[in-house]
GUMIKE-580911 format. One record per residue (C-alpha): x, y negated, z negated; residue number from 1; residue in three letters. Coordinates in Angstrom, 3 decimals. Each point is the difference from the previous one (the first is absolute). Last residue first. Layout:
px;py;pz;seq;type
X;Y;Z;NUM;ALA
...
END
This chain:
px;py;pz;seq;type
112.647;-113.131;-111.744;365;UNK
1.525;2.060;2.497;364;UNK
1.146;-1.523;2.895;363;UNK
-0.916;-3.538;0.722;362;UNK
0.138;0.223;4.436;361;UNK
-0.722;3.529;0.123;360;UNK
-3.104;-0.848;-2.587;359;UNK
-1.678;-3.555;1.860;358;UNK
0.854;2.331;3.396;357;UNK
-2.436;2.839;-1.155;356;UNK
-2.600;-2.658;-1.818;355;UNK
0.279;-2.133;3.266;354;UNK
-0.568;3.191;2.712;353;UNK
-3.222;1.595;-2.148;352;UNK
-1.311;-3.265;-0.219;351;UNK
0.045;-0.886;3.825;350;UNK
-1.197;3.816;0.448;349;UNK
-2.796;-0.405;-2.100;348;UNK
-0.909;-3.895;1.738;347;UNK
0.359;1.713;3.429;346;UNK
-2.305;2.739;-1.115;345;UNK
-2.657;-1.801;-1.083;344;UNK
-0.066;-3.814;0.155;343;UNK
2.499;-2.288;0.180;342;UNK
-0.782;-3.729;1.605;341;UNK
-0.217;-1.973;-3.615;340;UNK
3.428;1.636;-0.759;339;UNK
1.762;-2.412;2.627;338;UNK
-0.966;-3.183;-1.969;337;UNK
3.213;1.145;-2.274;336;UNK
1.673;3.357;0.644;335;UNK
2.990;-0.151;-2.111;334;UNK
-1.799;-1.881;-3.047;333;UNK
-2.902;2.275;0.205;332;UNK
2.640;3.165;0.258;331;UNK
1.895;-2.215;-3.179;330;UNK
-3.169;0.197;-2.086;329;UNK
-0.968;3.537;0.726;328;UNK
3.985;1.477;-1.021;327;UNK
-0.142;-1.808;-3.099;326;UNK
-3.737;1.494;-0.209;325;UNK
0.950;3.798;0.652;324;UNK
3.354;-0.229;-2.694;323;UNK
2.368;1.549;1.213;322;UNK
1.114;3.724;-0.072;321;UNK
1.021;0.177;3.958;320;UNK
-2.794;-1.612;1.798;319;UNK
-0.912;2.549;2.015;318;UNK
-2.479;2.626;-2.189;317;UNK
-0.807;-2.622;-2.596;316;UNK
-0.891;-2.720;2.723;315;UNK
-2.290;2.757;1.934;314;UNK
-2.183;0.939;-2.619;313;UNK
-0.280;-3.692;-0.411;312;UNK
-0.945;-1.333;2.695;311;UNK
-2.176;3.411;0.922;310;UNK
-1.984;-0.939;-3.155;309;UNK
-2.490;-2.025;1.509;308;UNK
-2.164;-1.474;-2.755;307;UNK
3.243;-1.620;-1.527;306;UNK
0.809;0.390;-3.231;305;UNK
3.909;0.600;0.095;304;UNK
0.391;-1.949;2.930;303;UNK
-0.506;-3.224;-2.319;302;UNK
-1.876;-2.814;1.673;301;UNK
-0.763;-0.774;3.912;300;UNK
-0.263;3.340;1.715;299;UNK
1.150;0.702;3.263;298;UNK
-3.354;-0.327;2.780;297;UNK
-1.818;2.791;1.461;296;UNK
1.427;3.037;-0.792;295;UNK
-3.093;2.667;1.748;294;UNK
-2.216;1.626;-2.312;293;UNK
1.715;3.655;-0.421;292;UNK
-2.342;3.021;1.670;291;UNK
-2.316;2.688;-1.406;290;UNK
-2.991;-1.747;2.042;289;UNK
1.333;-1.812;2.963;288;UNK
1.729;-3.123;-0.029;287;UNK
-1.453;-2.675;2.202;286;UNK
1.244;-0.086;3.663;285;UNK
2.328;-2.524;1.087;284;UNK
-1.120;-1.682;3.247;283;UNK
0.767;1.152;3.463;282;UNK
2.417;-2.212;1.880;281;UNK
-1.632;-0.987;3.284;280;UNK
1.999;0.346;3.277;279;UNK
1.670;-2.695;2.135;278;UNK
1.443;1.339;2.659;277;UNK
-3.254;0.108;2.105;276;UNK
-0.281;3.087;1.905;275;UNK
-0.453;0.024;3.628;274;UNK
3.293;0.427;0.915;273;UNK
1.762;1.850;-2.945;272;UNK
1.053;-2.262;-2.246;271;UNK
3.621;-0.937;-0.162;270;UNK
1.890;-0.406;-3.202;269;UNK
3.654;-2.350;0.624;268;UNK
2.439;0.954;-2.658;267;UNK
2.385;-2.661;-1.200;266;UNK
4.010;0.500;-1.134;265;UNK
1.604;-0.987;-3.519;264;UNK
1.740;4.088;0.145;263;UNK
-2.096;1.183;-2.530;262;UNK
-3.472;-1.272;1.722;261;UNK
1.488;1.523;3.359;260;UNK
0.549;3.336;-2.063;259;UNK
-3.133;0.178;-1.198;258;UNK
-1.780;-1.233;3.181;257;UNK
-1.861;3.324;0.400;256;UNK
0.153;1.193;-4.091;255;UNK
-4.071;-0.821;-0.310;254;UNK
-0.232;-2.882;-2.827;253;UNK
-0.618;1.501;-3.521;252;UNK
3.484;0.551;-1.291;251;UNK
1.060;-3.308;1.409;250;UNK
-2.602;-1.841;-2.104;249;UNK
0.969;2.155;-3.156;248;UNK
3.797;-1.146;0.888;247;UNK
-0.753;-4.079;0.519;246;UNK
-1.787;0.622;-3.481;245;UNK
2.924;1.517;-1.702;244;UNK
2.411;-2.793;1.219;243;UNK
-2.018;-2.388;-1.342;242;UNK
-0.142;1.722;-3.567;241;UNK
3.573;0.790;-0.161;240;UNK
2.010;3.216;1.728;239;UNK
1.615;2.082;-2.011;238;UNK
3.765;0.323;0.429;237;UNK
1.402;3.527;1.304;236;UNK
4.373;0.000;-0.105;235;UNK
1.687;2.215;1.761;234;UNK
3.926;0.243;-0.759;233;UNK
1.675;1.782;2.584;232;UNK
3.765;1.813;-0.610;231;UNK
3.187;0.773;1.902;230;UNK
-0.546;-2.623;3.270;229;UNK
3.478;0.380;1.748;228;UNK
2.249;-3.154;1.045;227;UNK
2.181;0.408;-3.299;226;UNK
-1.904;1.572;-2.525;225;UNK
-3.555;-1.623;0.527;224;UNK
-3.322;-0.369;-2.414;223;UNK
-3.000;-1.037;2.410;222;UNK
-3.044;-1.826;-1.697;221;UNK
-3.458;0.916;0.547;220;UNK
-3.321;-1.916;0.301;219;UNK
-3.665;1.700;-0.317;218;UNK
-3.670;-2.006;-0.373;217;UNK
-2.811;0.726;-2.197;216;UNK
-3.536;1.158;0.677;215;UNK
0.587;1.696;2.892;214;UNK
-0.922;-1.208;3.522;213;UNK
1.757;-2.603;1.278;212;UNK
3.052;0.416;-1.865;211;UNK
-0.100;3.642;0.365;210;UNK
-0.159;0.065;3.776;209;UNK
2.524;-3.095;0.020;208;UNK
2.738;1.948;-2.610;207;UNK
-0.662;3.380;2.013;206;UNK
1.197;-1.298;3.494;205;UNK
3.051;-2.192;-1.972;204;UNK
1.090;3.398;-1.731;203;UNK
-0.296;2.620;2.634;202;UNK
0.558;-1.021;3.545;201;UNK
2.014;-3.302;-0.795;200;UNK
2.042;1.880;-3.226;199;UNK
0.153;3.329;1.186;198;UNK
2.079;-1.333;3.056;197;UNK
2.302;-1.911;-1.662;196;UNK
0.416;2.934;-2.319;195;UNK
1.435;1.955;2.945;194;UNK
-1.426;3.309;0.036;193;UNK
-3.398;-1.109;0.858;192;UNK
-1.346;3.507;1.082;191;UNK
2.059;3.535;-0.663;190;UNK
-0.760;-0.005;-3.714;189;UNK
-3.656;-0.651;0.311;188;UNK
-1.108;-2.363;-2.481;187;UNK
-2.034;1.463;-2.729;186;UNK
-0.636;-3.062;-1.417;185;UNK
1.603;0.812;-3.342;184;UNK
2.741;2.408;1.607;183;UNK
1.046;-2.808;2.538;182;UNK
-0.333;-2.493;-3.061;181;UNK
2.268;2.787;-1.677;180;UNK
2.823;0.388;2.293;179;UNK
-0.413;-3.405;0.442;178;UNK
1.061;-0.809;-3.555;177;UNK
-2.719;-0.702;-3.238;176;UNK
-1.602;-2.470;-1.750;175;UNK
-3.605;-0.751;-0.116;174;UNK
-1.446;-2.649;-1.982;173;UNK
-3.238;-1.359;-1.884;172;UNK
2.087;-0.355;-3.256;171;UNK
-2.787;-0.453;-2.969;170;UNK
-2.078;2.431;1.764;169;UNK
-3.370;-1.192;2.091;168;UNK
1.182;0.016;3.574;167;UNK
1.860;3.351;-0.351;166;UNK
-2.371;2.956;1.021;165;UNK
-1.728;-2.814;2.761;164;UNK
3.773;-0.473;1.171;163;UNK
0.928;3.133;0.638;162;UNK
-3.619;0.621;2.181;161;UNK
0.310;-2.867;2.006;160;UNK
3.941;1.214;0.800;159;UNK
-1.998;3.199;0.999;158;UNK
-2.592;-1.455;2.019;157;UNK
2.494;-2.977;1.609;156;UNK
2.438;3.559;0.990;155;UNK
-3.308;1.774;1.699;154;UNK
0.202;-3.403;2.214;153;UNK
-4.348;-1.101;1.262;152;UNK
-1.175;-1.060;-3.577;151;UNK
-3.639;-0.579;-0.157;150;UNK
-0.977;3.382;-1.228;149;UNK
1.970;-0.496;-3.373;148;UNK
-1.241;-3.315;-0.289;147;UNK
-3.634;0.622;0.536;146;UNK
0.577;2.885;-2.807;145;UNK
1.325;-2.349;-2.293;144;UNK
2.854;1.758;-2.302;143;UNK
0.645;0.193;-3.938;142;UNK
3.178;1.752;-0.240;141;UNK
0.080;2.212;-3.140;140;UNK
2.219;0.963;-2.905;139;UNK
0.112;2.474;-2.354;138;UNK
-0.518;3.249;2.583;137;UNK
0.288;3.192;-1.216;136;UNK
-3.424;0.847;0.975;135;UNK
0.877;-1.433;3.597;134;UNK
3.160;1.823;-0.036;133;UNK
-1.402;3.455;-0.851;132;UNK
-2.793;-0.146;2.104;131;UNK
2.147;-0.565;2.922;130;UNK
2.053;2.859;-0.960;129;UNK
-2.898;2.392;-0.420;128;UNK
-1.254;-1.032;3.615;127;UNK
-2.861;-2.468;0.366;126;UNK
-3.204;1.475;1.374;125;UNK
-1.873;-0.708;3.379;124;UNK
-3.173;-0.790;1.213;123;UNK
-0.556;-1.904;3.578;122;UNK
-3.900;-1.165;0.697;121;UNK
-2.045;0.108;3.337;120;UNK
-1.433;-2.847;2.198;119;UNK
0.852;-0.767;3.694;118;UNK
-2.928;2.177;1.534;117;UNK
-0.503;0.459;3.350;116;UNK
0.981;3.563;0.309;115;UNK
0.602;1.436;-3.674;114;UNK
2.412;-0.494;-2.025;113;UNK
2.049;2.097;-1.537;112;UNK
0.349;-1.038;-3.761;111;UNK
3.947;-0.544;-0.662;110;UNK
1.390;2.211;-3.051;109;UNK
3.271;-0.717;-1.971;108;UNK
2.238;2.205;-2.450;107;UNK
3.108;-0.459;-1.597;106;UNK
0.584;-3.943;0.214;105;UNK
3.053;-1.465;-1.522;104;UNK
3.150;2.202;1.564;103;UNK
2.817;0.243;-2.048;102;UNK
3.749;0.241;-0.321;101;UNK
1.439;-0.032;-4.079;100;UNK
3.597;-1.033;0.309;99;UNK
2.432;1.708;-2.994;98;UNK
2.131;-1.103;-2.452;97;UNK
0.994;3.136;-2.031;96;UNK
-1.922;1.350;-2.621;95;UNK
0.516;3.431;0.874;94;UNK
-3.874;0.430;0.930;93;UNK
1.082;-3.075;2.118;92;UNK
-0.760;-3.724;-0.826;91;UNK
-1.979;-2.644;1.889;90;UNK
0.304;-3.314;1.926;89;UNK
-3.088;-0.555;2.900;88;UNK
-0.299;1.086;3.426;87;UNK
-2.925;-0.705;2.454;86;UNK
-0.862;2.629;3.119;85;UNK
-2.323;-0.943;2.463;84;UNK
-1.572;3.502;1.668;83;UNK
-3.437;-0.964;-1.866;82;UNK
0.088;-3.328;0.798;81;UNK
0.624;0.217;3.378;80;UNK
-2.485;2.238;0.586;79;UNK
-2.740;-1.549;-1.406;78;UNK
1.152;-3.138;2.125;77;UNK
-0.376;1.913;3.356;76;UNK
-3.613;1.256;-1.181;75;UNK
-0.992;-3.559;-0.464;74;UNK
1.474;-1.157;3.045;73;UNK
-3.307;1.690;2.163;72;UNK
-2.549;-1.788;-1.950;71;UNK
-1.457;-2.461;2.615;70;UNK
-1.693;-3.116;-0.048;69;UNK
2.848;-1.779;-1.697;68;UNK
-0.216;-3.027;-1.678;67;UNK
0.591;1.436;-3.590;66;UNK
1.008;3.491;0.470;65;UNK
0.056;1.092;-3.610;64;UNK
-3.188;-1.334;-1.652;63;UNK
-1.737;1.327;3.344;62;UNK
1.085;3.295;-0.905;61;UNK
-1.380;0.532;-3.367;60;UNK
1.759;0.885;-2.964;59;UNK
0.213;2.675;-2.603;58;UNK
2.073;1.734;-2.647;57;UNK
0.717;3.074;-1.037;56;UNK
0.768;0.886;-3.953;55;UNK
3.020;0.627;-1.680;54;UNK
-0.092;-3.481;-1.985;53;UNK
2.833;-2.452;0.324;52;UNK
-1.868;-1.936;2.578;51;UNK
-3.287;-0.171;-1.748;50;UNK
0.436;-3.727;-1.562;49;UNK
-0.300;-1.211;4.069;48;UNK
0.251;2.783;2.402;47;UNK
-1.820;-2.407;2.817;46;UNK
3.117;-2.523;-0.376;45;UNK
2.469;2.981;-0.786;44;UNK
-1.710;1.128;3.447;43;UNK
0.389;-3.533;1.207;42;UNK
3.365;-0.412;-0.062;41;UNK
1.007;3.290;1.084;40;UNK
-1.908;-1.086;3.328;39;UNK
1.401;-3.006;0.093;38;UNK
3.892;2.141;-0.198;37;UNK
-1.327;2.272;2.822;36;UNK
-0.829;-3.390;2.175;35;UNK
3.119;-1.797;-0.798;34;UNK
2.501;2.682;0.534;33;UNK
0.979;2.594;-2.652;32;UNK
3.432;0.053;-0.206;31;UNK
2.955;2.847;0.406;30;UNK
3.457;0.490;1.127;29;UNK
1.020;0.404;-3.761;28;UNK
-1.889;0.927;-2.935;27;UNK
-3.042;-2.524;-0.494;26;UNK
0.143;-1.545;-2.702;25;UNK
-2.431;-0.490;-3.315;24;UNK
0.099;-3.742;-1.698;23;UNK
-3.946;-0.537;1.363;22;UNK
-1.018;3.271;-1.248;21;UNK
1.605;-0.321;-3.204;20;UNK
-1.483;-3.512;-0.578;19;UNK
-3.561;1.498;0.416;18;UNK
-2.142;-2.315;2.623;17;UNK
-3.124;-1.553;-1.068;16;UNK
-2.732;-1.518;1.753;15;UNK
-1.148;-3.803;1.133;14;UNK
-2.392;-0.422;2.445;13;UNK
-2.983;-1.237;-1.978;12;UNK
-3.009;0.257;-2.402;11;UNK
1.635;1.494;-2.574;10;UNK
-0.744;4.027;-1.347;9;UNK
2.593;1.753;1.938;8;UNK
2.319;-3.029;-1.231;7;UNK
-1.047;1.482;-3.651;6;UNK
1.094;3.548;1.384;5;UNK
3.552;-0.469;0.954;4;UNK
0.206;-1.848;-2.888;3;UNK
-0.561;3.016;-1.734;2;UNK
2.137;1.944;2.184;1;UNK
END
């Protein structure tokens, strides 16, 4: 929760998930689809440090729908969160083993809006048990919000999800049968039966969502007895500076042509007659008051003393226990001439992605 609420406080997309929360499962027969399981993604998103607390929380409307004009899904997602059930390891009063079934939102309320308007705000509170886990909680998944509503396969959002909770320990794997990859992506046990089948509609769909989107890429390995798969081995690798800034551009184009882009193919845009199809970017406004000055350029000297310290606030939270400036002098030898065209965001996320892969690749120092 407190890191929860210092990415409340950054000037980006990035918010905390609690470990527990992302390791839950669902009990069997049931998954939240994609849109319910965005929308849990951005309450803990709006929730921020105040998630474990037994308060309400609040969130507009228009954060939720995105695109849409209308709100009429939102109600249909409430719902299906609150009759989801999740299921997690537990002990009876006897002190038995036991499975603990839960729902993870107790209450919601949906403004009724009035004709013509689009506005209006949800509020709902966490249930006891969802409190429980996220205060609990030792570990978290750091996640990008354009990410998260970028993906189009419910099963790429929750692999994403696994691998943002593992992507910075020492072993940045998941191991486990097909019972319990089914139970981990919440797989439907009447759909895919044949692992041939989970593998090209599951696996490879969610490896090219996530590699194009996520800020580190999946593979997996197949363990057999005989001519039957018994165990996966998923392995998340973080991505290195390049790749980092070919994933912030992707994160800000519009997702029509995503897939094309993925796939090698070309999109063809096509003003509308009468328009020109070229349009004017709009310059970058100057920070407001209250706001960060803007990363211009990646500092020449020692990271430790630099005027910006976002370089190296961000090197001692990703770069695995190194030292900042071993890790500053090979990112300028990595990069070369290319770091003199980084600026802002691009150049944090291009630092974020080398000191992250510069540790997974080293281990602990």
């Amino acid at each position: 929760m407190r890191v929860a609420a210092a990415l409340a406080h950054r000037d980006n997309d990035d918010f905390a998930k609690p470990g527990r929360l992302v390791e839950v499962r669902f009990i069997k027969g049931q998954s939240l689809s994609l849109t319910a399981s965005r929308l849990l993604a951005l309450m803990i998103l709006t929730a921020g440090g105040d998630a474990w607390r037994d308060i309400p929380h609040r969130m507009r409307k228009a954060d939720i729908r995105r695109g849409h004009k209308g709100n009429e899904r939102i109600a249909d997602m409430l719902e299906e969160l609150h009759r989801t059930l999740f299921a997690e390891d537990d002990t009876s009063w006897r002190g038995r083993k036991a499975t603990r079934r839960f729902p993870l939102i107790q209450m919601s309320k949906e403004e009724v809006e009035e004709e013509g308007h689009e506005g209006g705000w949800i509020e709902w509170e966490f249930t006891p048990d969802a409190r429980r886990l996220i205060q609990e909680s030792e570990t978290y998944a750091v996640l990008n919000r354009q990410a998260v509503l970028g993906f189009r396969s419910t099963y790429a959002l929750r692999l994403y999800e696994m691998g943002a909770l593992r992507i910075h320990r020492r072993q940045s794997t998941w191991k486990g049968d097909v019972t319990a990859l089914r139970a981990a992506l919440g797989i439907d046990p009447d759909v895919y039966k044949d692992f041939a089948q989970l593998r090209r509609k599951v696996l490879t769909t969610a490896k090219a969502e996530i590699d194009q989107l996520a800020h580190f890429t999946v593979e997996w390995k197949e363990v057999r007895r005989g001519r039957a798969v018994a165990e996966i081995e998923i392995r998340f690798q973080a991505k290195d500076a390049p790749q980092q800034i070919s994933t912030v551009d992707e994160l800000e184009r519009h997702s029509a042509g995503r897939r094309s882009r993925r796939d090698g193919g070309t999109e063809t845009i096509v003003a509308p007659l009468g328009e020109s199809s070229v349009r004017p970017i709009p310059a970058r406004s100057r920070p407001q008051d209250g706001e960060a000055e803007a990363v211009v350029t990646f500092p020449l000297g020692s990271i430790h003393y630099a005027a910006t310290p976002v370089f190296r606030d961000i090197a001692r939270t990703h770069g695995g226990g190194w030292d900042i400036d071993l890790i500053a002098a090979a990112y300028r030898e990595h990069m070369g001439a290319r770091l003199s065209n980084l600026s802002g965001n691009k150049l944090k996320q291009s630092w974020t992605g080398f000191c992250e892969s510069y540790a997974s690749r080293r281990g602990r120092p």
